[in-house]
C-alpha positions in Angstrom: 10.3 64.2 -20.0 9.0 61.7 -23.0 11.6 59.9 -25.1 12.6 62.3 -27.9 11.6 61.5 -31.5 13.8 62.2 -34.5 12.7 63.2 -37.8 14.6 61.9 -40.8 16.8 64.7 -40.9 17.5 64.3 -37.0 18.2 60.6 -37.7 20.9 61.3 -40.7 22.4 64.2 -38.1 22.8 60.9 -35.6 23.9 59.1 -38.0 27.0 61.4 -39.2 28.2 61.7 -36.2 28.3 57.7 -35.6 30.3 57.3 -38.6 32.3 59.8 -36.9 32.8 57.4 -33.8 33.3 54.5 -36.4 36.0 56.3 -38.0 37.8 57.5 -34.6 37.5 53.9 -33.0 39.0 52.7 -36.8 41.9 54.8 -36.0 42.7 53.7 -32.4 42.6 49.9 -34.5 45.6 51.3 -36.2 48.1 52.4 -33.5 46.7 50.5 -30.3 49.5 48.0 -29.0 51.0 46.3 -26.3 53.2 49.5 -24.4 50.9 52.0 -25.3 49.1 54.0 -22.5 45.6 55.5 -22.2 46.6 58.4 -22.1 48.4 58.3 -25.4 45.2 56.9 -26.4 42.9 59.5 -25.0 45.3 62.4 -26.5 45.5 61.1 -30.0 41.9 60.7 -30.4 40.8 64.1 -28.9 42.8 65.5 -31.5 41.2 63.6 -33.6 37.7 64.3 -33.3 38.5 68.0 -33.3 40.4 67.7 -36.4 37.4 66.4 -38.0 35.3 69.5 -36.7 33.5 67.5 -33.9 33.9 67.7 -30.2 35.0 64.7 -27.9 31.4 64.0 -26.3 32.6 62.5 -22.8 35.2 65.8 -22.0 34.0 67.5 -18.7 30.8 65.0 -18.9 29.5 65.8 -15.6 33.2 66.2 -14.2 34.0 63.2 -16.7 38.1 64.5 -17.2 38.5 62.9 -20.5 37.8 61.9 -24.1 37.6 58.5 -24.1 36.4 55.7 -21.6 39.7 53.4 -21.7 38.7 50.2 -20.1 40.9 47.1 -19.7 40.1 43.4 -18.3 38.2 43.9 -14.9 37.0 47.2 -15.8 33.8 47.3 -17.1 33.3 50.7 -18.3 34.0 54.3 -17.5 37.4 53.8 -17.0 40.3 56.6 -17.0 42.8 56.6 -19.2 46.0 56.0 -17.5 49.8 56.2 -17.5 49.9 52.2 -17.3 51.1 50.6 -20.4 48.6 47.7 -22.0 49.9 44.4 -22.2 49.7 41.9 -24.6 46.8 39.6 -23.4 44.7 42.4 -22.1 41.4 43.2 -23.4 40.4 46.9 -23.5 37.3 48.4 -24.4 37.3 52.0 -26.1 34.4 53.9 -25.4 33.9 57.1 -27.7 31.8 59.7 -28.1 31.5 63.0 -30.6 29.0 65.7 -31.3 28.8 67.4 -34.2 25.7 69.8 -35.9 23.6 69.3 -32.9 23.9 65.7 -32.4 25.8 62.5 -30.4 27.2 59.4 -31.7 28.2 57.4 -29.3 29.4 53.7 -29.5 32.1 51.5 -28.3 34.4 48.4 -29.1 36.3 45.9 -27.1 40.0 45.0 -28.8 41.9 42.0 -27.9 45.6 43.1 -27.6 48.0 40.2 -29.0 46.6 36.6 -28.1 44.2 36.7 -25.5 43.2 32.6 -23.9 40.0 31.0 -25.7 37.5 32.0 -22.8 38.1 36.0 -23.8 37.8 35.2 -27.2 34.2 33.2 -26.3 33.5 36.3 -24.3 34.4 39.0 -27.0 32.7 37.3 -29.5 29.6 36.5 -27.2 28.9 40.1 -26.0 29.4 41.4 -29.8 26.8 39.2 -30.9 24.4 40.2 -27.9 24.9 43.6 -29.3 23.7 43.2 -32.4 20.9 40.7 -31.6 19.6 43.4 -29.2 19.3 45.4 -32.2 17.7 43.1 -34.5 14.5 44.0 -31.9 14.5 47.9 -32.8 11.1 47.3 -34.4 8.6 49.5 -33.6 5.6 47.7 -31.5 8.4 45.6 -29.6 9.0 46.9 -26.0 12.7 48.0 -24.9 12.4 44.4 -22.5 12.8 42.4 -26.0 15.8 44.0 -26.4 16.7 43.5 -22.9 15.6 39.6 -22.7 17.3 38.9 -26.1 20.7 40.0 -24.5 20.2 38.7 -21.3 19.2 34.8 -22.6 21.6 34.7 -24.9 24.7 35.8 -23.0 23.5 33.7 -19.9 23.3 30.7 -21.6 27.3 31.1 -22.5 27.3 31.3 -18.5 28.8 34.9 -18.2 27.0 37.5 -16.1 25.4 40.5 -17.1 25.7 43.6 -15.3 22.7 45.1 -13.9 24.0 48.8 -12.6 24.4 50.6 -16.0 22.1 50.2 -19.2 22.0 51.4 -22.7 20.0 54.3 -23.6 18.5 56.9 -25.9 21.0 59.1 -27.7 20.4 62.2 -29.9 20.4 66.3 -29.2 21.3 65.0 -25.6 24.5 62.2 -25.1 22.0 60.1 -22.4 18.1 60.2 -23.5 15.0 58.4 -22.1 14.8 55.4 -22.6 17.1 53.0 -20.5 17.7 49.9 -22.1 18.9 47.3 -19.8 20.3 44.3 -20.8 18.4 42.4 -18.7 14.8 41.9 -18.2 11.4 40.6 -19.5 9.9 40.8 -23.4 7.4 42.6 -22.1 8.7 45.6 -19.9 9.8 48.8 -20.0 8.7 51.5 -22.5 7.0 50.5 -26.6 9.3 51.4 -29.5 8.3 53.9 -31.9 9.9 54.9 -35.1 12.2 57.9 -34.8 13.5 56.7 -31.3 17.7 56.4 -31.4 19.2 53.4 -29.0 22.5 53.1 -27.8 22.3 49.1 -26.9 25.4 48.2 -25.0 25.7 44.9 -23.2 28.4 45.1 -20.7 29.1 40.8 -19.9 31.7 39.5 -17.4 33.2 36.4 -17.4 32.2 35.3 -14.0 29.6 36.8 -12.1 27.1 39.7 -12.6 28.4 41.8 -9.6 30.3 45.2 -9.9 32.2 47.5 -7.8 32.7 51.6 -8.4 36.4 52.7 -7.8 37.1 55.2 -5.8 38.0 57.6 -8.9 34.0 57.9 -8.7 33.6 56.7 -12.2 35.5 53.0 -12.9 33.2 50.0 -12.8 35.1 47.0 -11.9 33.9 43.4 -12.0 33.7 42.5 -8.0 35.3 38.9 -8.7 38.1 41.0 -10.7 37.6 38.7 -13.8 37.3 40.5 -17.1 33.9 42.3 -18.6 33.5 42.8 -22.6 31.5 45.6 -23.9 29.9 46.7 -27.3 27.6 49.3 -28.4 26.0 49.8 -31.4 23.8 53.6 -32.3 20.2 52.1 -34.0 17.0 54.1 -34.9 14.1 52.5 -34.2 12.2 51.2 -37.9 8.6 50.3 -39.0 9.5 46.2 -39.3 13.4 47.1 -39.5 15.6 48.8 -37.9 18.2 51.2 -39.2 21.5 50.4 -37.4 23.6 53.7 -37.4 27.0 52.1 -36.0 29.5 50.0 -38.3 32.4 48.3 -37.0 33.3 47.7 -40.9 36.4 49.6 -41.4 37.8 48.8 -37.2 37.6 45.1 -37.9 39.4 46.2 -41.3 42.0 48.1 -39.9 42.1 45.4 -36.6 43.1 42.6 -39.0 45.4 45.0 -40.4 47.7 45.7 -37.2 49.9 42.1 -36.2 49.7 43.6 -32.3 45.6 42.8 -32.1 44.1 39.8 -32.6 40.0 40.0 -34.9 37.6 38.0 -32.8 34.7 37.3 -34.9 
């Protein structure tokens, strides 16, 4: 199958439902906290999404048993919500996504829960950065490696390790569309850009090194050195000399410099 092309209209569908994640993700800004559990978490924004006439994305997601991916410190994605409570010092990424009139957003955020040490703070804002210098190269004509090299170079040279099992990817009618978009790689690989194509750029950075381990839950991704992994992911169509990001993380930095239990790492 080719990588789906949106029209316009397609695009502004995609786009809806990404505010949609930026608003659900603003709301977990507002109530996350040290003592809080996942599954508090994953409850409060299923509701949510369905009271906003969407549908949690990741629910039954090939067997995937809930709404959100709840990932804290080691964990690099996919993870379950629990019954553990967060602590103050962890870092936990949210994953969300939501479809809605025939189309996925999907899009995630890491939050630092009360004061994390200096290093997580370099990581947080590191990966963040990546994420949105990976989509400074959604220009049609560029290949998905530019993407891929931009992240890869720039998170390197912090010395963290990027993760090489799971990539970023096309997102639209389907939650997972060709292409993948690693964040690793050469400017030159991997499929051209063409306008109408919708990325879901996510670099997923550890601390230490690049390896990773799957739990046996068949879904967690931990960090095989057990040191913490930062991830962000940003929704972006694909422009003639621009690109049109379709993700904000304007009103959860709002509402994170709102709530005393989080800290805003810039």
């Amino acid at each position: 199958m080719g990588i789906p092309i949106k029209s316009p209209e397609q695009i502004e569908l995609c786009r809806l439902s990404s505010l949609l994640v930026e608003k659900t993700l603003a709301a977990v800004a507002t109530f996350l906290k040290p003592g809080i559990t996942g599954l508090e978490v994953d409850s409060l924004v299923d509701g949510f999404i369905r009271d906003h006439g969407a549908v949690p994305s990741f629910k039954n997601y090939n067997g995937f048993p809930y709404s959100i991916c709840f990932s804290v410190n080691e964990q690099v994605v996919h993870g379950f919500p629990s019954r553990s409570a967060i602590r103050d010092g962890d870092i936990v990424s949210v994953d969300v996504g939501v479809y809605q009139n025939g189309f996925h957003g999907d899009f995630a955020y890491t939050f630092a829960v009360g004061e994390i040490p200096a290093e997580l703070k370099q990581l947080l804002k590191v990966t963040k950065r990546a994420a949105y210098l990976g989509v400074e190269k959604a220009i049609q004509g560029n290949r998905v490696g530019a993407i891929s090299q931009t992240v890869q170079q720039y998170t390197e040279s912090f010395g963290f390790g990027v993760v090489r099992e799971l990539v970023g990817h096309g997102v639209g009618e389907n939650l997972h569309e060709s292409p993948e978009v690693p964040n690793y790689g050469k400017k030159f690989s991997g499929p051209v850009l063409r306008k109408g194509m919708v990325l879901a750029i996510e670099p997923m950075i550890n601390l230490g090194k690049k390896e990773v381990n799957q739990l046996d839950d068949g879904w967690t991704i931990v960090t095989r050195d057990r040191k913490p992994s930062a991830h962000f992911e940003h929704n972006v169509a694909v422009g003639v000399n621009q690109f049109d990001l379709l993700s904000s993380y304007a009103e959860i930095e709002t509402n994170i410099c709102k709530n005393s239990n989080l800290t805003f790492v810039d």
